[in-house]
N, C-alpha and C positions, 0 to 999 in steps of 0.2 A: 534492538532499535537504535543503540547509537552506531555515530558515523564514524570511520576509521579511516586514515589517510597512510601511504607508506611509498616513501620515496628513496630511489638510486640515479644517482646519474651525475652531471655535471653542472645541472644550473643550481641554482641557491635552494637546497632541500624545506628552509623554512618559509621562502614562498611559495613553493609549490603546494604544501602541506596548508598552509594559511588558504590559497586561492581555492585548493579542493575542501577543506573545511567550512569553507563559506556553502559550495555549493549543494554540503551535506548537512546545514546545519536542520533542515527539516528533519532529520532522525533522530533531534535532540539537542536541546539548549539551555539544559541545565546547570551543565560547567564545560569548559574546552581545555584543553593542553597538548603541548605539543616534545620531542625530546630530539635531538640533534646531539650525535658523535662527533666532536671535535674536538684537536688540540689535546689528542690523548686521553680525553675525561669525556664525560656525558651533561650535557648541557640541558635542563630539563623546565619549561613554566606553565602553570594551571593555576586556573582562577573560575570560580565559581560563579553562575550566570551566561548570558549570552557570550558570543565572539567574540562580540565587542571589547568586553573585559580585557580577554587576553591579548589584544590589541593591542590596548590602552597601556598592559603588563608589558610586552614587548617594544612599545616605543620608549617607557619608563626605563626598562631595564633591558636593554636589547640581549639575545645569547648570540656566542658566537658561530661564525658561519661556517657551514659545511653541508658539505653534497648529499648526504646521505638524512632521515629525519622521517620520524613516522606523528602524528596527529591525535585528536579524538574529540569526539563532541559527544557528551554524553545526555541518556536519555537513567534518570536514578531507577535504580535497583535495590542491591544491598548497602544501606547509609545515603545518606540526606546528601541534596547537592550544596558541596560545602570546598571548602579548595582544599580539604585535606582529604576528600573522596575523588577528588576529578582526578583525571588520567592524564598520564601515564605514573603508573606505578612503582617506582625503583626499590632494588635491594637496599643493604644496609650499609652495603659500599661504595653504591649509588655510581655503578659501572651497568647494570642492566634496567634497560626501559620497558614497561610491556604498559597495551593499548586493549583492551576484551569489550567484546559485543557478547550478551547474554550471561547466563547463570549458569558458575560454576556447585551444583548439589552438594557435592564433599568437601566444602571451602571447613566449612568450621572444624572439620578430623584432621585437615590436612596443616590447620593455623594452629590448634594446638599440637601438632608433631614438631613446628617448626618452631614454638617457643618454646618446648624441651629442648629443642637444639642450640637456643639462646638465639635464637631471632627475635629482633621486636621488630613491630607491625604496629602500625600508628593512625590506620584509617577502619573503617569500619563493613570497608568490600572483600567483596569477594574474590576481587584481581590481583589484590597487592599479595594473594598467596603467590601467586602462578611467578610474579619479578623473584622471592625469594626460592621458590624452587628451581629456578630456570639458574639462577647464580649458583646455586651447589651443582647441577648438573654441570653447568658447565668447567666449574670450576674442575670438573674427571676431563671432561670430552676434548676442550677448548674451541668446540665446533655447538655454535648458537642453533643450528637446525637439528644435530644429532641430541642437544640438550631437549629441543621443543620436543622431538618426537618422545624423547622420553618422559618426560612432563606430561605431554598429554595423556599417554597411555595409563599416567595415573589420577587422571578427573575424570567427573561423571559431569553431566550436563549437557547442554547447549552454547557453542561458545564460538567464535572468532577470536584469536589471539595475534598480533603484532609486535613483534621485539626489535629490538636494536641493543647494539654491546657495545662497551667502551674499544675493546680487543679486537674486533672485527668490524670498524668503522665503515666499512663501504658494503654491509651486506644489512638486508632488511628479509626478516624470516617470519611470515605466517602461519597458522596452523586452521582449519574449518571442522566443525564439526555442529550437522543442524542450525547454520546460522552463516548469512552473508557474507562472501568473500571472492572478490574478482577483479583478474592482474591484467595490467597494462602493458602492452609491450609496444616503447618506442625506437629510434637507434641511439644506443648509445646508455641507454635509460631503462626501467623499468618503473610500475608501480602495483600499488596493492590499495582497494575501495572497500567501501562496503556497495557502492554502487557507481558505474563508470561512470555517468555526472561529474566525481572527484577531479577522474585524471582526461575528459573527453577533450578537454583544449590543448592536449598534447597528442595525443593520439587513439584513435578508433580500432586498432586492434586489440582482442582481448582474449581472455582464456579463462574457459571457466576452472573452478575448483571443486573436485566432489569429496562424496563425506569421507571426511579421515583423513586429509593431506595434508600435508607441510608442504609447504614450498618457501625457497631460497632465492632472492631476488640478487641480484650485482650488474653491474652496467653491460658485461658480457651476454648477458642471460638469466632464464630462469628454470629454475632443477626442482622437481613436484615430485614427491614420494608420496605413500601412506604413512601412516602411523608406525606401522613396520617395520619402515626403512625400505623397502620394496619400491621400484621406480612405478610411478604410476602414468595412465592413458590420460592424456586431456584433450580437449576440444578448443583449438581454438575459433572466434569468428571475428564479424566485423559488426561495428555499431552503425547502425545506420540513421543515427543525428546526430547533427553536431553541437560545438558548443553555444550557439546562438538560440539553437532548439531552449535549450534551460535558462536564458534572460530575461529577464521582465519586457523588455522590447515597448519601453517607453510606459506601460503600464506603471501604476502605484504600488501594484501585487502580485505574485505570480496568481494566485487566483483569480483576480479579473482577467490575467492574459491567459489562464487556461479555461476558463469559460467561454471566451468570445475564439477560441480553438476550438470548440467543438464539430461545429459544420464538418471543417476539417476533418479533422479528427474521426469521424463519425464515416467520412464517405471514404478515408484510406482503411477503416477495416472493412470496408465492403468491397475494396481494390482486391482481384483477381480470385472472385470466390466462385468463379463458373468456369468448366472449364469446356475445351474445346467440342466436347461432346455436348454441352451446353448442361452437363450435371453441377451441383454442388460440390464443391471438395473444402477441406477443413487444410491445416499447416502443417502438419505430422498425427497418422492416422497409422495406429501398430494394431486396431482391433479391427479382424473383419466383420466383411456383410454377414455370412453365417452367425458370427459369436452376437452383431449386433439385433439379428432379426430374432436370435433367443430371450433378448432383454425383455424382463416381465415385470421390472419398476428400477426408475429413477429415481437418486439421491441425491440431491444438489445439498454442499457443504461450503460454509463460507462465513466472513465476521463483519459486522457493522455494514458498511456502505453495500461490498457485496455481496451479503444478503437478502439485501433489500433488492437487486438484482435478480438475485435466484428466486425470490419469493416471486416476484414479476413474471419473471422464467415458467414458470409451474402454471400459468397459466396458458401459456404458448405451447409448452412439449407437450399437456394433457390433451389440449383444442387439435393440434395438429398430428399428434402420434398413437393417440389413445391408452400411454401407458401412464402408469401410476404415478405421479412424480412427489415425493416430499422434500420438505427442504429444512436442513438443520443448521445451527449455527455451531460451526466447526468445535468453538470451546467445550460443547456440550456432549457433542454427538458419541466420542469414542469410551463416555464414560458412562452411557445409560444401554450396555451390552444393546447396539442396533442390527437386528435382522437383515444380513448380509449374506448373499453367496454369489457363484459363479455366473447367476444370470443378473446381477443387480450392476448398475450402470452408478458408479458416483463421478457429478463432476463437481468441481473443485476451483471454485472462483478468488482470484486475486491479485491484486493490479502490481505488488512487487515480487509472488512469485517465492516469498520466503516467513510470507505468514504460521508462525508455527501452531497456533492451533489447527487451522488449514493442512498443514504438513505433517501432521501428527494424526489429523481424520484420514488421510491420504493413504497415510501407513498401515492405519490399522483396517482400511477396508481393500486396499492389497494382501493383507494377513488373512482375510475372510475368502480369498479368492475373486474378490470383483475386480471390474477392468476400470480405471480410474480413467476421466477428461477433465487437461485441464483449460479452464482460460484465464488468460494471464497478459500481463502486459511488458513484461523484461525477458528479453532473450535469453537464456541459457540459466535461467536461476530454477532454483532446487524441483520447484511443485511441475515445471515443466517436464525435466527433468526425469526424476518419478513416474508419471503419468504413463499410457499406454497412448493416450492422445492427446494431440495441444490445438487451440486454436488463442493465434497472438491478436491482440487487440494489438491497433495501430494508434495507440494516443500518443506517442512520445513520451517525453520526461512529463511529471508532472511534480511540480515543486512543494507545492501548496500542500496541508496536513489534509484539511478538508477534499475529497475527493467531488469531482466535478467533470472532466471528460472520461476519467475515467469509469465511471459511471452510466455516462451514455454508450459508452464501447463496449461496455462488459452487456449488457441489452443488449447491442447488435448482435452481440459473440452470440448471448443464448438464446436469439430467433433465430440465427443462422446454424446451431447446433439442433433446435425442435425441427429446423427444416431438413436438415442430413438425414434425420433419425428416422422423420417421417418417410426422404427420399428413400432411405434403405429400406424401411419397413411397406414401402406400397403403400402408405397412406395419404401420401398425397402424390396426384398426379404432375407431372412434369409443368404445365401450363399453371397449375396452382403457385407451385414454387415461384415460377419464374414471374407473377403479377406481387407476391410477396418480395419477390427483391427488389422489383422496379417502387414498391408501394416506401422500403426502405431509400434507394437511392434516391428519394426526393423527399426524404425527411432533413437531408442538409441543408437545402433549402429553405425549410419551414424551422428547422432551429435558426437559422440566421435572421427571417421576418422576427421573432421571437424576441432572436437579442437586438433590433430593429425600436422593439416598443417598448425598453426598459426603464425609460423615463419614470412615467408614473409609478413602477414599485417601486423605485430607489424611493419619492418624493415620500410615498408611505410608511417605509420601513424608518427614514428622519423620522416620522409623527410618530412613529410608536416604541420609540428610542427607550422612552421612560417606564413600559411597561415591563411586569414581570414573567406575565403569561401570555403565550399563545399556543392554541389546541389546534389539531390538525385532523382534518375528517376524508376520508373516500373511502368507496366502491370498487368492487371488483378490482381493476390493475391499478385504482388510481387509490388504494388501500397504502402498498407500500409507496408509493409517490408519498403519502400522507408522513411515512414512519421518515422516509429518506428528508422530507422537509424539516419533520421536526428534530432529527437528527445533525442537519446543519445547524440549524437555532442553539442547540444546545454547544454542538461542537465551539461554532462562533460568539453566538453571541451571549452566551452561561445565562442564558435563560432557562426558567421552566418549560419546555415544550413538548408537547404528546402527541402522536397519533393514533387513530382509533379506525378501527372501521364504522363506517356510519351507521350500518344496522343494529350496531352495537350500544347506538347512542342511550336508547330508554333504556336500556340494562345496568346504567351506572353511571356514566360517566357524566350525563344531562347534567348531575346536579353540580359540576362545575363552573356551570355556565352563569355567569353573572353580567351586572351593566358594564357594559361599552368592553366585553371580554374580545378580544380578537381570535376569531377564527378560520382558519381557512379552510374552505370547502375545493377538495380537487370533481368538479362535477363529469361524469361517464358522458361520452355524444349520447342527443337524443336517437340517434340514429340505430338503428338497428334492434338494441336492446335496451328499447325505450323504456321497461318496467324498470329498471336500474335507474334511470333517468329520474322520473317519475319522482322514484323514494327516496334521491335524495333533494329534489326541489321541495318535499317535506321537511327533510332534517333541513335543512334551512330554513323552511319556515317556522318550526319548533323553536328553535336557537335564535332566532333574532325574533322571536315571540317575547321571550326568557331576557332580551336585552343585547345577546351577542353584537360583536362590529364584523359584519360578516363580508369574508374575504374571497371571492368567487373566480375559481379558474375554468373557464368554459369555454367551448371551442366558439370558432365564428358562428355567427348565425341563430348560436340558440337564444333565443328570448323568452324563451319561459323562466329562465333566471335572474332577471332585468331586475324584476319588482321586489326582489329579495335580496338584492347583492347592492352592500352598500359602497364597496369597491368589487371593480369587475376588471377582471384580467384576462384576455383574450388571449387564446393561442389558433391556427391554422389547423384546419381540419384534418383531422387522423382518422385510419383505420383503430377500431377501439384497441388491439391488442398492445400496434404502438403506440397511442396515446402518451403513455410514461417520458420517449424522447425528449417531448414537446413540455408535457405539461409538469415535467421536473425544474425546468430553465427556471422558470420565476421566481421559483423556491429558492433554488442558489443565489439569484440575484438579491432576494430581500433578505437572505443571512447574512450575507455578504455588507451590503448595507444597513443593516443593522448593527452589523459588529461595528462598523466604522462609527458609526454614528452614537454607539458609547462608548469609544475609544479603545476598543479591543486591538489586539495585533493580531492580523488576520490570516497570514500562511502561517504564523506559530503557535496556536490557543495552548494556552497554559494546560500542563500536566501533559499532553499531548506528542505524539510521535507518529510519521508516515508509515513507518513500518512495524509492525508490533513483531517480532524477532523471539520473544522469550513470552512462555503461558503463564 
């Protein structure tokens, strides 16, 4: 989960390292540091806290300058974020620097070998073995890459690692292994991210790293081995946004400005998904029509936000495909032995692509022989990667912890995946399809009337600033709407909040309901599957029988919910499946404002990190 920066070249390594730490500080802001090769010695500062700290550290007590310089912002792990856990971690001769993303398992065997050896160790992680192992290696080798490889080959875990050496001042050496790592290559320069965000204001080419590599940066070039030492295959490509893409753009938040991105956002993942024959096609498809028309059930795996996606999902593949679809939350799924083989379909939802429970479900249901899809939102990162199939959601960067276009994307992705499946399986006919994408391409429209009329929830979510609770109710797809709403509340603004499905309501949950409790009701169109409708213009009647402040999200038009809704929040009329596009927005908007308005910091919530990297 933390952010890793690693620079070569010729302009000032500790600004480079400082400007891509700022734009990684979403993967973690519990301490920052930074370490720079110069003047013979290793120049190294961390402070505990935001960026800002280190900042404040650096204008105090400035280090000297030089070309070379690798970063870290950390998300805690092993030991409390304190300035004697923050990164970078040096030897005892305080010539070697290392930077780690994830958990090394063997730290505690490998920290008492090393105070046999008469090493002291002064921090309470896990990393600060890896700086003392890496200085006795080197001290054989005198070569920092041939040290790492051998280092690694002696941890178990999950981990990213970034070094720098006193003795090898112009070289910056990484290692990957299940966890984020991607190199920049400019002229003259290279660099090393946990996500190209870091280095995209200097250049948009990039190269991925796969599991087990070292690689060796220098202003010349970069040389990618295995763990082995064996030269290894990589991929380079190109990023296709720049660095303007990841600015607040005048916004207060990256949140607000990726909220009111979504229209966008939403009609670039629908850009080029028909093709000339006027069928569907997905972004890399390695399973055929054969293997897909044997599919005899769906497993959709994934954590938090997209879950709440794939639960949505399941509604869509079963209506359109007729196959069985379940949906697990990736943490869980590989440890309760799940009924897997060659005809089961898992896909595999996540917006950076290096979620490791996700990547660990991944694994294990390629182990069972299933054919994994994934959707995802970063090019060339791990779960894609893996996968037999991909399809990219087109959100761009998203800065913000809380997840929000990316959330509407990842919904496009798996209507547009229920519609492949259906396309390959004949269950839905060709004309079907094609009023399903036209019924999508004018959902960017109705998200934007949406973000149009946000006035009055901002003005509510102020009024209910002081409150501790709010409970979250729907139906059918607007069930997980419910979990995804109260999910933000919680994320933003540390309040108690729940979703329930509403039929659910007399089985328990009623008796939370007390005076002037706020609730929000995501209510189904009357239309179509009016009994749905119907029962929950009851659950609201119930609940603000009982006192609730009841919160009403209804599409235009319907009035049967008027006499019930003591705030009424309109959204544009949807077909029921997509519903969720539309009737998700408000929910973001009143976390949103709600956190503001009890003074929360809103792309960082406390405890909090974008990427969850380590299980």
């Amino acid at each position: 989960m933390c952010g890793i920066v690693g620079y070569v070249g010729s302009q000032s390594a500790l600004e480079v390292v400082m400007a891509g730490l700022k734009r990684l500080e979403y993967r973690g802001y519990d301490s920052a540091g930074v370490a720079v090769p110069a003047d013979g010695g290793l120049a190294a500062a961390k402070k505990a806290g935001k960026l800002v700290n280190l900042e404040k550290e650096l204008t105090e007590r400035p280090l000297p300058t030089g070309t070379t310089g690798i970063g870290h912002t950390r998300w805690a792990t092993h030991g409390g974020p304190t300035d004697a856990n923050a990164h970078p971690h040096l030897d005892n001769a305080g010539r070697v620097a290392v930077v780690h993303n994830g958990i090394i398992e063997n730290f505690a065997v490998l920290r008492a070998e090393l105070a046999e050896r008469g090493h002291e160790l002064f921090s309470e992680t896990d990393t600060e073995v890896v700086a003392h192992l890496l200085a006795e290696e080197f001290s054989v080798t005198a070569d920092l890459a041939e040290a790492m490889r051998l280092v690694c080959r002696r941890l178990d875990g999950a981990f990213t690692l970034v070094a720098v050496h006193a003795d090898e001042p112009d070289v910056v050496v990484g290692a990957r292994r299940n966890s984020p790592l991607v190199v920049g290559v400019g002229e003259g320069e290279a660099f090393l991210a946990s996500d190209v965000a870091a280095f995209i204001a200097h250049t948009r080419s990039a190269i991925e790293l796969g599991q087990d590599q070292v690689v060796e940066l220098r202003r010349d070039g970069v040389t990618v081995t295995g763990f082995d030492g064996s030269p290894a295959d990589v991929r380079s490509y190109h990023v296709d946004w720049d660095a303007s893409a990841a600015e607040k753009g005048g916004y207060d938040y990256f949140m607000l400005k990726e909220i009111a991105e979504q229209p966008k956002a939403v009609a670039d993942t629908l850009l080029g998904r028909i093709d000339a024959a006027g069928s569907l096609t997905l972004d890399e498809v390695r399973i055929s029509a054969s293997e897909l028309r044997e599919v005899d059930k769906v497993v959709i795996v994934a954590c938090g936000t997209a879950f709440h996606a794939g639960l949505i999902a399941k509604y869509a593949i079963e209506h359109w495909t007729r196959i069985p679809c379940e949906v697990e939350l990736a943490s869980e799924f590989r440890y309760r032995d799940p009924i897997l083989d060659s005809r089961s379909l898992v896909i595999a939802i996540s917006q950076s692509g290096e979620t490791m429970d996700t990547l660990m479900a991944l694994r294990h249901a390629r182990e069972q022989g299933s054919k994994v899809l994934a959707i995802c939102n970063t090019n060339g990162s791990t779960i894609p990667r893996e996968s037999d199939a991909v399809l990219y959601t087109h959100a761009g960067p998203e800065v913000a912890v809380a997840s929000t276009k990316a959330f509407l994307t990842q919904l496009v992705a798996c209507y547009l995946v229920a519609l492949y499946l259906g396309q390959v399986r004949g269950t839905k006919w060709g004309d079907e399809i094609s009023a399903v994408i036209r019924d999508l391409a004018r959902i960017s429209g109705s998200v934007e009337r949406v973000l149009e009329t946000m006035e009055p929830v901002r003005e509510l979510a102020r009024s209910l600033a002081g409150k501790d609770t709010v409970l979250f109710l729907g139906r059918h797809v607007g069930y997980p709407v419910a979990l995804e709403g109260a999910l933000k509340l919680k994320e933003l603004a540390y309040m108690h909040a729940e979703g329930f499905a509403a039929g659910e309501l007399k089985h328990g949950p009623i008796a939370l309901i007390e005076d002037d409790l706020p609730v929000v009701v995501v209510v189904p169109s009357p239309r179509g599957r009016s009994v749905l409708h119907d029962k929950i213009v009851s659950n609201i009647q119930e609940i603000r029988a009982r006192g609730a402040r009841t919160i009403v999200i209804a599409e235009e038009g319907d009035e049967a919910v008027v006499p019930y809704a003591d705030h009424l929040v309109r959204v544009p009329v949807t077909p029921t499946l997509l519903q969720p596009l539309v009737a998700t927005v408000p929910l973001q908007v009143f976390a949103c404002e709600l956190a503001t308005a009890r003074g929360n910091e809103v792309d960082q919530p406390r405890n909090l990190a974008k990427s969850v990297t380590v299980e």
